[in-house]
N, C-alpha and C positions, 0 to 999 in steps of 0.2 A: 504494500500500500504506500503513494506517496504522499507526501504533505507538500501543496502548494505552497503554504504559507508559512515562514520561518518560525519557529516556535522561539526560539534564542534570539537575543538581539545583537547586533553588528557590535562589536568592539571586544568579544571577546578571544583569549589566546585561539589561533588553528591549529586542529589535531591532526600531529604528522606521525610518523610511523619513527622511532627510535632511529641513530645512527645506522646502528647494525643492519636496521630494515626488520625486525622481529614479527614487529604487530603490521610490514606493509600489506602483505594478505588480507588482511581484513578490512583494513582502510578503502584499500581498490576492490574489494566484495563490496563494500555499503555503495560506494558511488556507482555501480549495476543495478543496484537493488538488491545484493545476496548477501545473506547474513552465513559469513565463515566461521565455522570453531574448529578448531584440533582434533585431533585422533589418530591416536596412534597405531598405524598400520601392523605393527609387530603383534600389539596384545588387546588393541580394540577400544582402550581408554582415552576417555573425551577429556578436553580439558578447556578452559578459560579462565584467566588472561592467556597472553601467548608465552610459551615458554621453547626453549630449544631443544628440550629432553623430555622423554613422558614421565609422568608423576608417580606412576606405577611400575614400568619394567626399566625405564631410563636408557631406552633406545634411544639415539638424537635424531633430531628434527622428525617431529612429526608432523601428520598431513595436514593438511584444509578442505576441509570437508563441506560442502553447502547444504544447510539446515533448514526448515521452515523456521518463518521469525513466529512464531507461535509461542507463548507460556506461561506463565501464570506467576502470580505476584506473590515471591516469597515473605519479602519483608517491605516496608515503604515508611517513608517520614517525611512528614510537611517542614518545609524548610523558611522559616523564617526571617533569616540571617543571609544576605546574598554571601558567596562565598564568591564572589567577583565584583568589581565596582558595577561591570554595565549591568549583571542582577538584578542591580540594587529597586530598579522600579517591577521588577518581574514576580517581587515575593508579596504573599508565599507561592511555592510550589510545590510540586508532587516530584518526590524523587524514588524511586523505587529498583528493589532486587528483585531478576526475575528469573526463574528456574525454567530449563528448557525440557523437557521432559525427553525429546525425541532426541535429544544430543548427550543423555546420561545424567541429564537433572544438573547441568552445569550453569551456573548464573551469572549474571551479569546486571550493571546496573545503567539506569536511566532513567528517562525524566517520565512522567505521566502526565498524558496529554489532558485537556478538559479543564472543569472546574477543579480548581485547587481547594476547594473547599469542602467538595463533594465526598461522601462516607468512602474510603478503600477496604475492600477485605479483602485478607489475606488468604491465598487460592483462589480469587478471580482472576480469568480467562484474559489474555492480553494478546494484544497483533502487533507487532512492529511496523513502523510508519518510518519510512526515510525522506530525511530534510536535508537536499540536495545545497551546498552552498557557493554555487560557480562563480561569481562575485571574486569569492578570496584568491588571497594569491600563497599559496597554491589552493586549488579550489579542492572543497572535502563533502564528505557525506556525511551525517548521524544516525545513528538508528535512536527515536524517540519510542514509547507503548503507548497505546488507545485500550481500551478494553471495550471485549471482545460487547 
């Protein structure tokens, strides 16, 4: 699913992929539209964030695998406090952990779309939404969640 409309506002840092290039896979999956996680070819274990060895047999470099952005909200917190100057008019928000089920229950965090105000429960269904930012230099993608 895409987002027209930028949910973040202009001035904050762009998200690039480490020296090494660790997490560039994923970065160049969001800006297709496909949400990449890990797995490890040798023993089957999913992972996220990116790492260069798997967390279980510690084979190095493991795969990138494309996932449904599908899953549901492990944990979330309304955020008060911008944790950026440009925030600073955005709060509160909805920030949330969200468990993939189809990728070994591995999670990840982001923002929830909608009313910030509005009740979250935890195990409610969520879609990932990408917010394309062509503008920046170098230009990036997010993946934001809506529920379902």
């Amino acid at each position: 699913m895409k987002n027209e409309i930028p949910y973040l506002p202009a001035g904050l840092p762009v998200p690039v992929a480490e020296p090494d290039g660790l997490s560039a896979p994923y970065w160049a999956g969001l800006r297709q539209d496909k949400l990449l996680v890990q797995r490890c070819a040798h023993c089957g274990c999913w992972q996220f964030g990116p790492e260069w060895i798997c967390h279980r047999c510690h084979a190095l470099d493991p795969a990138w695998v494309e996932v449904s952005a599908e899953g549901r909200i492990y944990s979330w917190e309304r955020v008060w406090h911008p944790v950026h100057p440009a925030l600073k008019e955005r709060c509160p928000y909805l920030a949330v952990l969200v468990e993939l089920p189809q990728a070994g229950n591995v999670r990840m965090v982001g923002n929830l779309l909608g009313d910030p105000m509005h009740d979250v429960r935890i195990g409610a269904d969520v879609v990932g939404v990408y917010e394309h930012h062509p503008e920046t230099s170098p230009p990036h993608s997010l993946l934001q969640w809506r529920l379902r």
